[in-house]
C-alpha positions in Angstrom: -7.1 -23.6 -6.9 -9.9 -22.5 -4.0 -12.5 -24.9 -4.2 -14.4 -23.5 -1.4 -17.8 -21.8 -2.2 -18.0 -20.1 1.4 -15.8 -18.7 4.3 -15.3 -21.7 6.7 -15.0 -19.1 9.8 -17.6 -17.4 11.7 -19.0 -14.3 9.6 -19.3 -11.5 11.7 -23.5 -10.3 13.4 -24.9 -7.0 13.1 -23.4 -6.5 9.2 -25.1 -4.0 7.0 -24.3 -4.0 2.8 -21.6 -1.0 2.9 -19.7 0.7 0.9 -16.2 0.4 1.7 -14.3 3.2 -0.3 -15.7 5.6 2.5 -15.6 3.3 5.8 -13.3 5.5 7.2 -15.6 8.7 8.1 -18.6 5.5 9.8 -15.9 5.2 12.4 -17.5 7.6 15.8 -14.1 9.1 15.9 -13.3 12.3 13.2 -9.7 11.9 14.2 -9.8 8.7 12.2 -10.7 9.9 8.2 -8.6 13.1 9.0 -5.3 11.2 10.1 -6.2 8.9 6.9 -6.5 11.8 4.7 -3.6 13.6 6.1 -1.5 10.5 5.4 -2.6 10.5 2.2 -1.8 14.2 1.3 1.8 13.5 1.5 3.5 9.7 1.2 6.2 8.6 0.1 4.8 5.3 -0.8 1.7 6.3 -2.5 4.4 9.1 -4.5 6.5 6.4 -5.8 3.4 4.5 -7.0 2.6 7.0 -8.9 6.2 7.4 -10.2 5.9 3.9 -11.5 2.4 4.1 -13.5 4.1 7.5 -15.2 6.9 5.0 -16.0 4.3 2.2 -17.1 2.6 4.8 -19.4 6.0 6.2 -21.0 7.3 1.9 -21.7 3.3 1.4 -23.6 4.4 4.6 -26.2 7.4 3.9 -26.6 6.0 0.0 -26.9 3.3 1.0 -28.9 5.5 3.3 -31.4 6.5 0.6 -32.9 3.4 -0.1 -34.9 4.0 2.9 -37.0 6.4 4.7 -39.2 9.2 6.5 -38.4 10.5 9.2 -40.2 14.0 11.5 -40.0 14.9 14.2 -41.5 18.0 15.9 -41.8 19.5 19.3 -43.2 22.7 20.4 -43.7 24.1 24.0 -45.2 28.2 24.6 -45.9 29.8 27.4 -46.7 33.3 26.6 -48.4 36.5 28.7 -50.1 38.6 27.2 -53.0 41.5 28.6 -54.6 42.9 27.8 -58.1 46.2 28.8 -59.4 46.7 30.1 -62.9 50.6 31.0 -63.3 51.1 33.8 -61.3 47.7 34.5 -60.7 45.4 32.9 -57.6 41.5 32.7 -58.1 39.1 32.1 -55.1 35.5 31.0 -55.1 33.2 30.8 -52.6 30.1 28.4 -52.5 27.4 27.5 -49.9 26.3 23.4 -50.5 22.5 22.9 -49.2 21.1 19.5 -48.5 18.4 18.2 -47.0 16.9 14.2 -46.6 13.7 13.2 -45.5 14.0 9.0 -44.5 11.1 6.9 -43.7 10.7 3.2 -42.2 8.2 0.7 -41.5 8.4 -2.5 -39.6 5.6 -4.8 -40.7 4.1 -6.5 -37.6 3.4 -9.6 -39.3 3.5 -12.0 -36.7 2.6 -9.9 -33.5 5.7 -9.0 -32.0 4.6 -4.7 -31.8 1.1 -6.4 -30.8 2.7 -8.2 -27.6 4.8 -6.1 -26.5 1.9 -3.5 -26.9 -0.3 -5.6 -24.7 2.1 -6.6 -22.1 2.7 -3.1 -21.7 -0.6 -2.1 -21.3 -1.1 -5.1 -18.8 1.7 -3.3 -16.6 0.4 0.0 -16.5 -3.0 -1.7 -15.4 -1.0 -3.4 -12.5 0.8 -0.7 -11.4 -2.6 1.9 -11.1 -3.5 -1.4 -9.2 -0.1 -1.2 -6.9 -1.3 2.6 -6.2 -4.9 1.3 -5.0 -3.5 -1.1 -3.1 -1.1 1.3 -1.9 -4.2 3.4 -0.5 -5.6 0.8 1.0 -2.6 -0.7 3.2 -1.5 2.9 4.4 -5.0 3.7 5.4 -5.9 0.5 7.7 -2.0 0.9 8.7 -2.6 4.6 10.3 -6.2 3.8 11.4 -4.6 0.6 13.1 -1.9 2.3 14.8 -4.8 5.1 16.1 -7.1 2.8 17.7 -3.6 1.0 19.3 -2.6 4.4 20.3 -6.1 5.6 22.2 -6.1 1.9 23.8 -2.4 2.5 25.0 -3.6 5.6 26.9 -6.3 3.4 28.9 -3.8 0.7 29.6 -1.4 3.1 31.0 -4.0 4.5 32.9 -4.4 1.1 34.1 -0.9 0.1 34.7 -0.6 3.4 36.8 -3.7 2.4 38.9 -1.9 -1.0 39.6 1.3 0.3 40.5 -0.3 3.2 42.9 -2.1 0.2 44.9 1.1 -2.0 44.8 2.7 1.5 46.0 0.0 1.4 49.1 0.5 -2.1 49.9 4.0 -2.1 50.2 3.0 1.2 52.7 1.2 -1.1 54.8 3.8 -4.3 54.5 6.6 -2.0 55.6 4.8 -0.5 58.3 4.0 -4.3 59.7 7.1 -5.4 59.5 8.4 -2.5 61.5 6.2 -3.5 64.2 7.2 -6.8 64.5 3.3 -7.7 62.7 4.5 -9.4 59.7 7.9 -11.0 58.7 10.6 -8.8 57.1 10.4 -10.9 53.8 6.7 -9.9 53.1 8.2 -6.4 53.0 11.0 -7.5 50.6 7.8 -8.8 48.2 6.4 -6.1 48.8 8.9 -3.8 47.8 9.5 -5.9 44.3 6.1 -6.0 43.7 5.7 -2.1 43.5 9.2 -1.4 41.5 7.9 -4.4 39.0 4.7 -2.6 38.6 6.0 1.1 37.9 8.5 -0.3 35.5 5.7 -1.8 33.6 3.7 1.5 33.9 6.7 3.1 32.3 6.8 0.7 29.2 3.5 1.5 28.6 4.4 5.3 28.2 7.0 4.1 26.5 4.8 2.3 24.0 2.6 5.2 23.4 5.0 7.1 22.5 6.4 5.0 20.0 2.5 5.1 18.7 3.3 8.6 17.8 6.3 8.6 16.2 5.0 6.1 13.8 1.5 7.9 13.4 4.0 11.0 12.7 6.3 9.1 9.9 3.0 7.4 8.4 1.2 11.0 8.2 4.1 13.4 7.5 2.6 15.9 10.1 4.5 17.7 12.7 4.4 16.2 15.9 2.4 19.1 17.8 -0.1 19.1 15.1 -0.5 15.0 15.7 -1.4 15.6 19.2 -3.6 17.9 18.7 -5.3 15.3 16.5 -5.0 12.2 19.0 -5.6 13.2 22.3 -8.7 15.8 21.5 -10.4 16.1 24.9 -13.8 15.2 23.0 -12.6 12.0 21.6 -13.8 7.9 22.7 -11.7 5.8 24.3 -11.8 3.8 21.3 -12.7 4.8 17.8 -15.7 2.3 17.1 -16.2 1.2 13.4 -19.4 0.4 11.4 -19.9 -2.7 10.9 -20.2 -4.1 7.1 -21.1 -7.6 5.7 -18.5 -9.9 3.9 -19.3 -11.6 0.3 -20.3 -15.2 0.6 -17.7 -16.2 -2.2 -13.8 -16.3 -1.3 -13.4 -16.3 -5.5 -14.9 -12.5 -5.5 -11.8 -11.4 -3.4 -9.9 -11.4 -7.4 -12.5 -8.7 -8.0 -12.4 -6.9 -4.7 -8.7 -6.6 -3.7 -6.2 -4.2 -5.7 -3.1 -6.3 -5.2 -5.0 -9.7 -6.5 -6.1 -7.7 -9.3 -2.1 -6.3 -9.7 -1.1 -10.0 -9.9 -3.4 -10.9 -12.5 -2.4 -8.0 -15.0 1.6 -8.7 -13.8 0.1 -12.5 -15.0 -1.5 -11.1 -18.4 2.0 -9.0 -19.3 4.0 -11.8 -18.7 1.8 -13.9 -21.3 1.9 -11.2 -23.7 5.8 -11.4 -23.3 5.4 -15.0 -25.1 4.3 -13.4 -27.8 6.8 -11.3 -28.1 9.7 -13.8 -27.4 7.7 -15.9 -30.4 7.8 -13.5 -33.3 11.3 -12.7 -32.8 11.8 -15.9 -34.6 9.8 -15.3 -37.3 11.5 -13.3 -40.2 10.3 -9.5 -40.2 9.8 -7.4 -43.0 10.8 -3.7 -43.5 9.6 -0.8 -45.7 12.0 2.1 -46.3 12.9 5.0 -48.6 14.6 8.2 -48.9 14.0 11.5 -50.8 17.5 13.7 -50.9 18.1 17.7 -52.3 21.0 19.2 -52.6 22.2 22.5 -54.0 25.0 25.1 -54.1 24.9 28.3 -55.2 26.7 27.6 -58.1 25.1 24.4 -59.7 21.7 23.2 -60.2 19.8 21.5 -57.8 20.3 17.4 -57.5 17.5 15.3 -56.4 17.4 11.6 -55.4 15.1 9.2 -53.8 14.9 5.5 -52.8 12.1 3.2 -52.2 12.1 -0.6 -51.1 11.0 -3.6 -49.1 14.1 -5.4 -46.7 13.5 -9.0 -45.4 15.3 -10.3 -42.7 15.3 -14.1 -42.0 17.0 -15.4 -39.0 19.1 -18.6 -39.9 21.5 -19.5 -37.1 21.8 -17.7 -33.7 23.0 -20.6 -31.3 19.5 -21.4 -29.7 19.2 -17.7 -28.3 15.9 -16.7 -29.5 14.7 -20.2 -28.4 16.0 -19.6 -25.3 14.3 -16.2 -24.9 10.6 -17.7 -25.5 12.0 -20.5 -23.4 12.4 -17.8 -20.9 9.7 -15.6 -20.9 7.7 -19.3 -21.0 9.7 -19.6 -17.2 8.8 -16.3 -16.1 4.6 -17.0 -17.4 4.9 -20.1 -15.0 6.5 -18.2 -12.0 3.9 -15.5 -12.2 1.6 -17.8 -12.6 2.3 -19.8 -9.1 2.6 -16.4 -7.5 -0.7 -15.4 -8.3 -1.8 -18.7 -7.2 -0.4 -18.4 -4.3 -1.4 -14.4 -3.5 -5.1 -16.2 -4.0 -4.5 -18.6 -1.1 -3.0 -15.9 0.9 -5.8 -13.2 0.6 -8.0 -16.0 1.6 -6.2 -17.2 4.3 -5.7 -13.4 5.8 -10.1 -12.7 5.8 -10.5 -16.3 7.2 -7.8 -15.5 9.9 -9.5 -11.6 10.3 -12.8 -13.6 10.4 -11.7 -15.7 13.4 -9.7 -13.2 15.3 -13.0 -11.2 15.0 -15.5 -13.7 16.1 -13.1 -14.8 19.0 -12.8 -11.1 20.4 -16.3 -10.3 20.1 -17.0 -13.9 22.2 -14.3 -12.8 24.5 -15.0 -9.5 25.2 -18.5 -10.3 26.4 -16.8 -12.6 29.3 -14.2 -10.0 30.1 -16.9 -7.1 30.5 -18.9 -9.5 32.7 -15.6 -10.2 34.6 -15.4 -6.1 34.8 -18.3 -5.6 36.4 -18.2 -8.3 39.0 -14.7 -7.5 39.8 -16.0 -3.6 40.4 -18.9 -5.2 42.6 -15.9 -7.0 44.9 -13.8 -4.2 45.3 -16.8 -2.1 46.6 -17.7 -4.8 48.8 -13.8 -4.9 49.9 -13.9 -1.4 50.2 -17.3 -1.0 52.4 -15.6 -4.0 54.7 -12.1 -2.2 55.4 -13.9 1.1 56.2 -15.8 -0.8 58.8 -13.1 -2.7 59.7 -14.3 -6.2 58.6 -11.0 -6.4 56.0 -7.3 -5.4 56.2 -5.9 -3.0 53.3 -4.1 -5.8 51.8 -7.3 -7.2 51.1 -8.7 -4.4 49.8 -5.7 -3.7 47.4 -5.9 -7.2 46.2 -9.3 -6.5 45.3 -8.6 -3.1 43.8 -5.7 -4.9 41.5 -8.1 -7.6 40.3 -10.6 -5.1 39.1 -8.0 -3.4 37.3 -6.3 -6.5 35.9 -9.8 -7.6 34.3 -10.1 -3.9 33.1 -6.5 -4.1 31.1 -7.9 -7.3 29.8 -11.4 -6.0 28.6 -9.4 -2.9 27.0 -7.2 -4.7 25.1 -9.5 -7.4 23.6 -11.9 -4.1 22.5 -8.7 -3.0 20.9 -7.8 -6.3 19.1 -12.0 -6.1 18.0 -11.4 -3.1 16.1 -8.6 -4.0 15.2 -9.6 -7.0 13.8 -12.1 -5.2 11.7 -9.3 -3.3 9.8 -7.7 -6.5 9.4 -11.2 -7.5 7.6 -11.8 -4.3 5.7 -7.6 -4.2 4.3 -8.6 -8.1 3.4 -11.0 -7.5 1.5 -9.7 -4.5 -0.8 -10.9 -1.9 1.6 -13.7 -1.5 -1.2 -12.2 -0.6 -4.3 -13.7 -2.4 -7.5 -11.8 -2.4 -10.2 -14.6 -3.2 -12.4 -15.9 -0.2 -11.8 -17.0 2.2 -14.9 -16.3 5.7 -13.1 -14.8 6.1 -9.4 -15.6 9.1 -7.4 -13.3 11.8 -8.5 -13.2 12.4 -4.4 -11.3 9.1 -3.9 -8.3 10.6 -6.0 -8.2 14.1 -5.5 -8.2 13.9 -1.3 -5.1 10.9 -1.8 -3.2 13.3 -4.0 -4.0 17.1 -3.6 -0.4 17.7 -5.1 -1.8 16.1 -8.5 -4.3 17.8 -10.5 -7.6 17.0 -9.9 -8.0 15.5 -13.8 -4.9 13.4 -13.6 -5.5 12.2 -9.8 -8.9 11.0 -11.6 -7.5 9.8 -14.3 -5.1 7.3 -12.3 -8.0 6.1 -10.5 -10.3 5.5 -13.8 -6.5 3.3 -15.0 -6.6 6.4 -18.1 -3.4 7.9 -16.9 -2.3 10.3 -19.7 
């Protein structure tokens, strides 16, 4: 169990009480909601969630079906010829035989065994509407994630480019030294590495924005052109800053704020029901069933019959097999059990570790921004000495790649910041409450504009018809 009462890590400064549901459209980049919603419009994964809570909802009829009579009916008309012969003579008849029967049943839930299986189904379809929240949540902070990587990848490639056009310059200046006898011929040889290392790692970089897109393209289901267009909008930040929001005091409120916890827990209740079930199938059931039956033919009077009784059915000896079954479903309780036990631990585990990562970038980032502007104040310096001839170029470019070293640094720990605060918001549920009386019929009908806007509200509300 978590004993705690409060997150051990440092909780984030600047917090405000938020709503998370739309967090999204508080980040100072548009690009951000629209890729989430165009994800949204068409995936896969959330499509298939909703494939299952249609299949939940069909098991809890057919399920629940069980608690009431059946009744068949059935209807029959024949049409036969006969012959007879009389001596010499043959006489033919014809006659048409109709029949009809109307039979009824009813299984007395005595001991619970419609009643379980009723509730564990239920319990499932609550789970899987559950899946599809969390399914919401994971794609959203997965496309917003691989976004803000995306706009930081352009900076660092900037970067990268920056550093290998100065190791391009230096090696310029080595080579021509070396020619003249100034410097030895190995210098030129470093030189020369030095600039080939540095343009292959500028390369990667393009390499690794690229990849960006094709996963923002898979994830969103939009064209590729259209996803540019999107991205790299001349009017958008460098990186997509979020809002900031505040985080609960209790780690025990995460059961309540997180989709999949809450998934667990009904997954935990259905297989507890199952129990139940697994019980009163060794309990002897009893059955009400009759019949009502008309026939006819066009050449007798109609025949009527009907039957009416109670059937009890005891079982006596089956090997140990309905033990075995409750023994079973007792097995499959105790697994579920440990796995929601353990999904606990892990949510907590992943906003402590979110927490940390947080509080650590936002420390770091304050050094590296420092280290930013000093190291632009040196390579002015370095570059007011070499125009008055106080410093060689080499110096120079050394300066000039230690400002943009520390600049690749501060850019990628303002990416894992942000970063870090999706890791938070996905954490903690990304907002949703399933405790909640009436969601926003907006929440459902801009995930699934395929769906009606009723039933898209109706798999939010967990009333799936």
């Amino acid at each position: 169990m978590i004993e705690t009462t409060g997150w051990q890590a440092e909780l984030p400064h600047g917090g405000s009480v938020e709503n998370l549901v739309d967090w999204w459209r508080r980040f100072d980049d548009p690009a951000v909601a629209e890729l989430v919603r165009t994800a949204e419009t068409d995936s896969p994964t959330l499509a298939k969630a909703v494939a299952r809570i249609d299949d939940a909802r069909a098991t809890v009829v057919s399920d629940s079906s069980g608690a009431w009579p059946s009744l068949t009916g059935s209807g029959s008309v024949t049409r036969a010829k006969s012959a007879v012969s009389l001596g010499n003579e043959v006489f033919t008849s014809l006659a048409t035989t109709r029949s009809g029967e109307l039979d009824a049943s009813w299984e007395l839930d005595l001991f619970g065994k419609v009643r379980s299986s009723r509730e564990s189904a239920k319990a499932q379809l609550a789970s899987r509407i559950d899946d599809w929240h969390d399914a919401r949540v994971s794609l959203a902070a997965e496309v917003a994630d691989d976004y803000v990587q995306y706009r930081a990848c352009r900076q660092l490639a900037g970067a990268y480019e920056e550093s290998a056009a100065s190791y391009a310059q230096t090696e310029k200046t080595t080579l021509a030294a070396a020619a003249a006898g100034m410097t030895p011929s190995s210098d030129g040889y470093l030189a020369q590495a030095n600039t080939a290392s540095a343009h292959a790692s500028a390369i990667q970089q393009h390499v690794v924005c690229e990849e960006l897109i094709k996963s923002l393209v898979e994830l969103t289901g939009a064209s590729e052109p259209a996803l540019r267009a999107i991205v790299d909008r001349p009017q958008a930040p460098g990186l997509p800053q979020p809002a900031a929001f505040s985080v609960q005091s209790a780690p025990a409120d995460l059961v309540r704020q997180r989709p999949d916890l809450a998934s667990s827990e009904r997954a935990l209740a259905a297989a507890y029901a199952s129990i139940g079930k697994a019980r009163a199938e060794r309990f002897p059931s009893l059955s009400l069933s009759g019949s009502i039956g008309l026939s006819a033919t066009n050449v007798t009077s109609p025949m009527s019959t009907w039957s009416f009784g109670p059937s009890l059915s005891i079982p006596l000896f089956d090997a140990g097999k309905r033990k075995a079954a409750v023994d079973s479903a007792q097995a499959s309780y105790d697994e579920q059990l440990a796995a929601y036990r353990s999904s606990v631990r892990t949510a907590v585990k992943e906003v402590e570790v979110a927490l940390a990562d947080l509080d650590g970038a936002a420390r770091r980032s304050d050094d590296a921004r420092r280290a930013v502007e000093q190291y632009r104040r040196y390579e002015s310096a370095m570059e007011t000495n070499w125009r008055a001839g106080f410093d060689t170029l080499l110096t120079r470019e050394q300066a000039r790649r230690s400002l943009t070293s520390a600049e690749i640094t501060d850019i990628e720990l303002q990416r894992d910041r942000v970063r870090s605060w999706i890791s938070l918001y996905k954490a903690l549920g990304g907002g949703w409450q399933g405790n909640d009386a009436v969601m926003p019929v907006a929440r459902a009908t801009t995930t699934l504009p395929a769906i009606s806007t009723t039933r898209a509200a109706a798999i939010s509300q967990g009333t799936v018809q």
